[in-house]
Each structure stands twice: as structure tokens, then as C-alpha cells.
N, C-alpha and C positions, 0 to 999 in steps of 0.2 A: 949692725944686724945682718941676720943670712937670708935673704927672703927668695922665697920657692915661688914662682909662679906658673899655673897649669891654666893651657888655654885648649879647648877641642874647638871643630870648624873652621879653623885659621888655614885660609888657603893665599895662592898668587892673585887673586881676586877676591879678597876680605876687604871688609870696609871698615867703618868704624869699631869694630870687635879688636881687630889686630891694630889701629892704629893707637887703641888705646890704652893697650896689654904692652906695645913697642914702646911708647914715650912715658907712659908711668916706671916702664924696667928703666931707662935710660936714666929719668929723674931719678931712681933711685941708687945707680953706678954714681952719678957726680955728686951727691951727696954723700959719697963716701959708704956707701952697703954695698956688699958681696950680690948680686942678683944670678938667679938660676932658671931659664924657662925651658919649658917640657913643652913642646907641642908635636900633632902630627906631620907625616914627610912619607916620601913613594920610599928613603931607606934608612936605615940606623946615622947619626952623623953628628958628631959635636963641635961646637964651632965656638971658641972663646975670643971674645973679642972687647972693646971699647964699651960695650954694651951688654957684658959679662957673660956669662956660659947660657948657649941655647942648644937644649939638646932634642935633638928631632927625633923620633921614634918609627919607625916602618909602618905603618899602619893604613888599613882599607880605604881603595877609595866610595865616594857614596855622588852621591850627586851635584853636578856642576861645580867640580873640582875640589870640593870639598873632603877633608878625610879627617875618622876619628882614631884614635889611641883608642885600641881595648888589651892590650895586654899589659894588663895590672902591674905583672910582676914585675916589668921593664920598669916600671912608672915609682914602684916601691923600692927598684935597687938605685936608679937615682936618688931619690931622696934620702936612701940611708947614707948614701957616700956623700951628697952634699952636707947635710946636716944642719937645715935649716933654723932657725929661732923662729921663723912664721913663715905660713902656708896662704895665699893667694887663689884663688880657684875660682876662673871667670868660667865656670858652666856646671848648670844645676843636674842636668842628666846625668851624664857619663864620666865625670872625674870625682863622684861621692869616695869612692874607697877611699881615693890622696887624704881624703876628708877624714873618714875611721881611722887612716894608718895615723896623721896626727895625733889625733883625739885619745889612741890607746899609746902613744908617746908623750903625751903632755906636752905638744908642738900648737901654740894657739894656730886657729886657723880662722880666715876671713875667707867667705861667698861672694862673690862679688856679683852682683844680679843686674847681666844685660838684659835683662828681659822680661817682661809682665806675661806670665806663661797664661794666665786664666781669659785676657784680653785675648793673645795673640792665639791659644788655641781656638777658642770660639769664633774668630774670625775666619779659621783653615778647617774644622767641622761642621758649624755654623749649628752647634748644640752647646748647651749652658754645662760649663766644666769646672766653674769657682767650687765646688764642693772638694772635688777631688785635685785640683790644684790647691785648695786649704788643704787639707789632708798630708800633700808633699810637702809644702811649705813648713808645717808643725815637724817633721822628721826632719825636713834640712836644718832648724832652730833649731833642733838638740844634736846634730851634727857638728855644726859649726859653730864657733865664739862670736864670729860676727856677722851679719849680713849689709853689705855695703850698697846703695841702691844710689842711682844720679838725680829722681826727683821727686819731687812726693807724687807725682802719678803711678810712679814703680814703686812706691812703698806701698801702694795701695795693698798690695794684694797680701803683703805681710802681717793685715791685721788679724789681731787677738791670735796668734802661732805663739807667742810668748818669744818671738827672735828677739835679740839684741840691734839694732837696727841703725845705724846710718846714713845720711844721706850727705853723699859729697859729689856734687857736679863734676862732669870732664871740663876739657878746657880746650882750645883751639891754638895753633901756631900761629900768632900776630904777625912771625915777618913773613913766612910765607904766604899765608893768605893775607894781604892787603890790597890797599883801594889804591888804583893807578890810573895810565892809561888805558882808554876804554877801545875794544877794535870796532871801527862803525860797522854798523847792520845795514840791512835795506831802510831805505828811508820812511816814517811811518808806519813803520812795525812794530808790534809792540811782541820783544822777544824775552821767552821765559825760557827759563832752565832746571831742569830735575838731573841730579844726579844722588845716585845711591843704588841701593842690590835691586836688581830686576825679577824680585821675589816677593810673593805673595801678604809676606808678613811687613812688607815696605809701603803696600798701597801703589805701586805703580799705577795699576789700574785706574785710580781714583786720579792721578795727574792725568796720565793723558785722556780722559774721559772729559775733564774742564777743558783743557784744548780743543776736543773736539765741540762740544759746547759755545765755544768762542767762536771758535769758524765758521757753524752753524748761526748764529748768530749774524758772522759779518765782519766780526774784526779779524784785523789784517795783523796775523797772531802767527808767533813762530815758535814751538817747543824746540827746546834742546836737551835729548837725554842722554847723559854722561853714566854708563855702570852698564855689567852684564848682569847676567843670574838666569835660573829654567826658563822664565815666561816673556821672552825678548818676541817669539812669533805673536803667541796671542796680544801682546802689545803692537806689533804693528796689523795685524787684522783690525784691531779696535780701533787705529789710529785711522784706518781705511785711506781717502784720499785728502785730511788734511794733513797743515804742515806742523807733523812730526818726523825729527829726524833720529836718527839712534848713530851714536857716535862708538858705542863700544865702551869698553875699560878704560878709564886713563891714568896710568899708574904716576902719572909726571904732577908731583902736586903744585910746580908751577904752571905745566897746562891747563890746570881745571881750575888754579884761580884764576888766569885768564878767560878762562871759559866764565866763570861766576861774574866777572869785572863787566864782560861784554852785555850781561843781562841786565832786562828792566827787571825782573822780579825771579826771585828764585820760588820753587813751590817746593813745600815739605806737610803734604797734606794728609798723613799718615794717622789716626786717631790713637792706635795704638805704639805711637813710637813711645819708647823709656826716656831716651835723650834727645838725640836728633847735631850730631857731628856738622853735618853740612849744613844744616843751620845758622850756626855758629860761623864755619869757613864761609858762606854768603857772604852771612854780617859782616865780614872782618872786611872781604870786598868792597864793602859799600853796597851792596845790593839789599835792598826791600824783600821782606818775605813773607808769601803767605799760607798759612798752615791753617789743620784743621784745629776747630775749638774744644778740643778737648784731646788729653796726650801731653809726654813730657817734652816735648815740641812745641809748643803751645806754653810752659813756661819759660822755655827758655826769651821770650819776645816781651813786648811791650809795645802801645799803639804809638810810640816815637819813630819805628821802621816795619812796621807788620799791619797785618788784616789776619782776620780770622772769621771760619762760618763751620755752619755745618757740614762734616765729612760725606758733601754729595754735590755731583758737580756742579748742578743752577746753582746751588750757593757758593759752590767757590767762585766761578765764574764771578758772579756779583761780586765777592770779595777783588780779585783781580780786577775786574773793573774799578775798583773803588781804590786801591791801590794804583793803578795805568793813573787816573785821574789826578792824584798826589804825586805823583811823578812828575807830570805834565807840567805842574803849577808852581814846584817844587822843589825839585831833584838835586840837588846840591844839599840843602838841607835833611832832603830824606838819607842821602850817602853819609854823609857826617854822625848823621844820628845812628845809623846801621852800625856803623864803626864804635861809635862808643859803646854800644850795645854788648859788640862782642867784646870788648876788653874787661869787662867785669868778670870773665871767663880766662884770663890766662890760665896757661897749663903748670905754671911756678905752685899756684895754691893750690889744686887738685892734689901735685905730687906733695907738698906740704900736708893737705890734709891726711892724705890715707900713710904717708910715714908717720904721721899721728898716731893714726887708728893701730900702726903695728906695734910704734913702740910702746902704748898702752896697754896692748895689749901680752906683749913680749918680757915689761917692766911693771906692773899693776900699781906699784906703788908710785909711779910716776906720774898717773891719770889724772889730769886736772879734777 
């Protein structure tokens, strides 16, 4: 197979968008497929490699290093000279044409849907937008042959559109992220860690708001935030004079499993997360995690290495505390269990399922 994938927002500080656009294309070069990815870049530039052709396109920057592809036509004469057998497209705004130019070539195409638009806008308006989030949803389902979502929280928002619809989980690198040696902390501390985009639609606010909570409290409690993104100030206004610390980007994914190894609990408290990558890279750690009860974060767990409450800080607080206390009594057992957690999630069956999804879609007679 020739498979085309289009990613927009993919910047030097992307998180799990680009990590999961990078190891699905890889999975599909060693399985022996042609792969081709388009995303944006500050210039024109093609770069063929072990990990097949990535062709960057000169495109605006927008905010916190972020940059989109709008020139269509750049994006169209690629794919006529690659000449794909299927079309890949991780973002519903801005890369539909890739979608029409398929569709009027008889080139199947898959959606790949990071994101729960009707959640995640109502959270950044804070007005009810399911109407007209249905509305795009019905038009991207007759745009595209498939829409591929990581869990049934993000399928949610697909109902009755008439999509064709999948759900196939991401997957996490086991040897990277693994359970090791732990760096000690201060003695009697009980130290968490948040890592991911330092943006609105991630919930930072909501972690460090339960830290503060803690301190307030009385526990001898230590955040550690690993990621950048726009709202790194109002997160430390908020954090005021507890211990929160902000460590920046950390691109070394051996540092930040170390980072995860060194925690008693990682927090992924996000309600509106689709998936939740660092979750998963926690678990693989060894590390305990707790998330909000509700979000595709919240399936990826089970009460063998998690807590869960509602997305507001007394409750997580509680939750963390109810977690700190399992540790205490525990922690060997809670590690073991985090681990096997995450290995239900290798990245081997992710890239097996959606080479599924294409060769079925690319051979129909072949579809189970």
C-alpha cells in the first residue's frame, strides 16, 4: 500500500498528536508500505528517510509554535505525484480538501479523530455547541470512508452522523517507558507529576488547582510539570506559593520516563481528554494514576493502578489521597499492576489495526 498521511498543528513541541502520526508512519515503512507525510514547517523541504518521505510545507505561524498548511494547492500536487491507495488525515478543520481531492479520485480516505470537538469547544466558550459540532460531523461522514476514533468517549460525539466509524486505541513504547530505578525525592513527600500541552483544552488548570488543594490542606505534596503551551504564566499565578514546579518541554523521552519513574502518582485529570498518551507512558513506568471520571483517560485505567473523581479539585484531592494511602501500604504491587496495565496497549496492534482499516478499505473484498 501507498499511504498518504496529513497532519496540521504538528510542531517542536507537539505531544501526543505528532507522536502518534510519527510511530503509526514508522509501523507502516517496516511493514513494508510506501508512507508519505505532509505536514507544516517555517520552509518548503523534503526529507526521505527510514521513516519514508516527509514532506514539510512553508506554512503560517499561529500560536505557541504551532503552524498550519493553507496552501491547498502545494498539498494537491503532492499527492498527485505520490499517488496514494489511501489517504490518512489526523485534523477535521483544515486538511478536508486532501479529503474532497480523494473522494473525486476514488482514493479511500480515513479521518482520524484526535479530538472530541463538541466537549473540547464547550470547555474554551463555555456555551453548548453539540448542535453544530453534529452538523460538521454529518459532512465530514460523507467526506470521508472512515472515521477512526481511540475510544468510545471520542466516538461519542459521532452519533447518528451516519459515519462509518472505528475505534482503535493508540499504544505506548514499552521499552522506553519502563519501570526502573526510582531517583529518591525529599523524604515524606508525596510527589506527583503532570506532563502534557500547557493548554486549555489539556485541563492543566485542574492539576495544579488539586496541588494547591493538597497544600492547603497540609500535605507535604510536590507537583511536577513536564510540557509547555500559551498558559505556563496563569499556571504559575495559580500555583501561587505552593509546591509547583514547571520544568518546561522535555523532548528526551528517556528523561521524562525518568521523570514518571521518580513519581508517586501521575495526574491525567482532563474530562475531556479522547485518549490520554501519558497515561499510558505513566503506567508503563510503574507509576499509579489519577484521572478525571469521565474522558477517554478514564478508560484507558482500571482500579488495579488508578483513582478516579470528579473533574474538580476537593475531589481529586480525595482521589490522590486515596491513591498516596495505596501506595503507602502497597507500592510494589500498585507498580506491577500499572505495568501490566499498560502493556495491553502495545503500539504493534494499534499499527496492525489501522493497516486493517486501510487495507479494507483500499481491497473491500478483503474485509473480514
Amino acid at each position: 500500500m501507498r499511504i498518504a498521511q496529513l497532519a496540521n498543528f504538528v510542531g517542536p513541541t507537539s505531544g501526543g498528536l505528532r507522536r502518534a502520526v510519527d510511530r503509526l508512519g514508522r509501523g507502516y515503512v517496516e511493514a513494508g508500505h510506501d508512507r508519505l507525510l505532509i505536514i507544516p514547517g517555517p520552509v518548503d523541504s523534503v526529507d526521505c528517510s527510514g521513516a519514508g518521505t516527509v514532506v514539510t510545507i512553508a506554512s503560517p505561524s499561529l500560536s505557541s509554535g504551532y503552524r498550519m498548511v493553507v496552501n491547498t494547492r502545494k498539498v494537491r500536487q503532492v499527492l498527485e505525484k505520490f499517488g496514494p491507495t489511501s489517504l490518512e488525515v489526523s485534523d477535521k478543520w483544515t486538511m478536508t480538501a486532501a479529503g474532497w481531492w480523494a473522494k473525486k479520485r476514488g482514493v479511500p480516505a480515513v479521518l482520524f479523530s484526535h479530538e472530541r470537538l463538541d466537549d473540547m469547544a464547550s470547555m474554551f466558550l463555555e456555551i453548548e455547541v453539540s448542535p453544530a459540532v453534529h452538523l460538521l460531523n454529518r459532512w465530514l461522514a460523507n467526506v470521508y470512508d472512515r472515521i477512526v476514533v481511540t475510544t468510545r468517549y471520542s466516538a461519542g460525539e459521532w452519533i447518528n452522523t451516519k459515519a462509518s466509524l472505528s475505534v482503535q486505541p493508540l499504544g505506548v513504547d514499552l521499552e522506553q517507558f519502563a519501570d526502573g530505578p526510582r531517583e529518591p525525592g525529599p523524604p515524606g513527600t508525596l510527589r506527583l507529576i503532570l506532563a502534557g500541552r500547557l493548554s486549555r483544552e489539556k485541563s492543566p488548570h485542574l492539576a495544579v488547582a488539586t496541588a494547591v488543594e493538597l497544600d492547603r490542606r497540609g500535605v507535604d505534596v510536590q507537583l511536577n510539570v513536564y510540557g509547555a503551551g500559551p498558559h505556563v504564566e496563569e499556571l504559575r499565578a495559580l500555583a501561587g506559593g505552593a509546591p509547583v514546579f514547571f520544568h518546561g518541554y522535555v523532548d528526551s523521552r528517556t528523561g521524562l520516563a525518568g521523570a514518571y519513574r521518580a513519581a508517586d502518582i501521575a495526574l491525567s485529570v482532563c474530562p475531556a481528554e479522547t485518549f490520554g498518551l501519558a497515561v499510558l507512558e505513566a503506567l508503563a513506568c510503574g507509576t499509579p494514576v489519577v484521572t478525571a471520571d469521565r474522558g477517554g483517560a478514564r478508560e484507558l485505567v482500571d482500579a488495579s493502578s488508578a483513582e478516579w473523581a470528579s473533574p474538580d479539585p476537593v475531589f481529586l484531592a480525595d482521589a490522590v489521597m486515596r491513591m498516596a494511602n495505596r501506595v503507602r501500604h502497597n507500592e510494589l504491587a500498585l507498580r506491577q499492576a500499572a505495568r501490566a496495565r499498560a502493556e495491553r496497549y502495545p503500539w504493534e496492534a494499534a499499527i496492525a489495526g489501522m493497516l486493517a482499516i486501510h487495507e479494507g478499505l483500499a481491497n473491500p473484498s478483503s474485509r473480514p
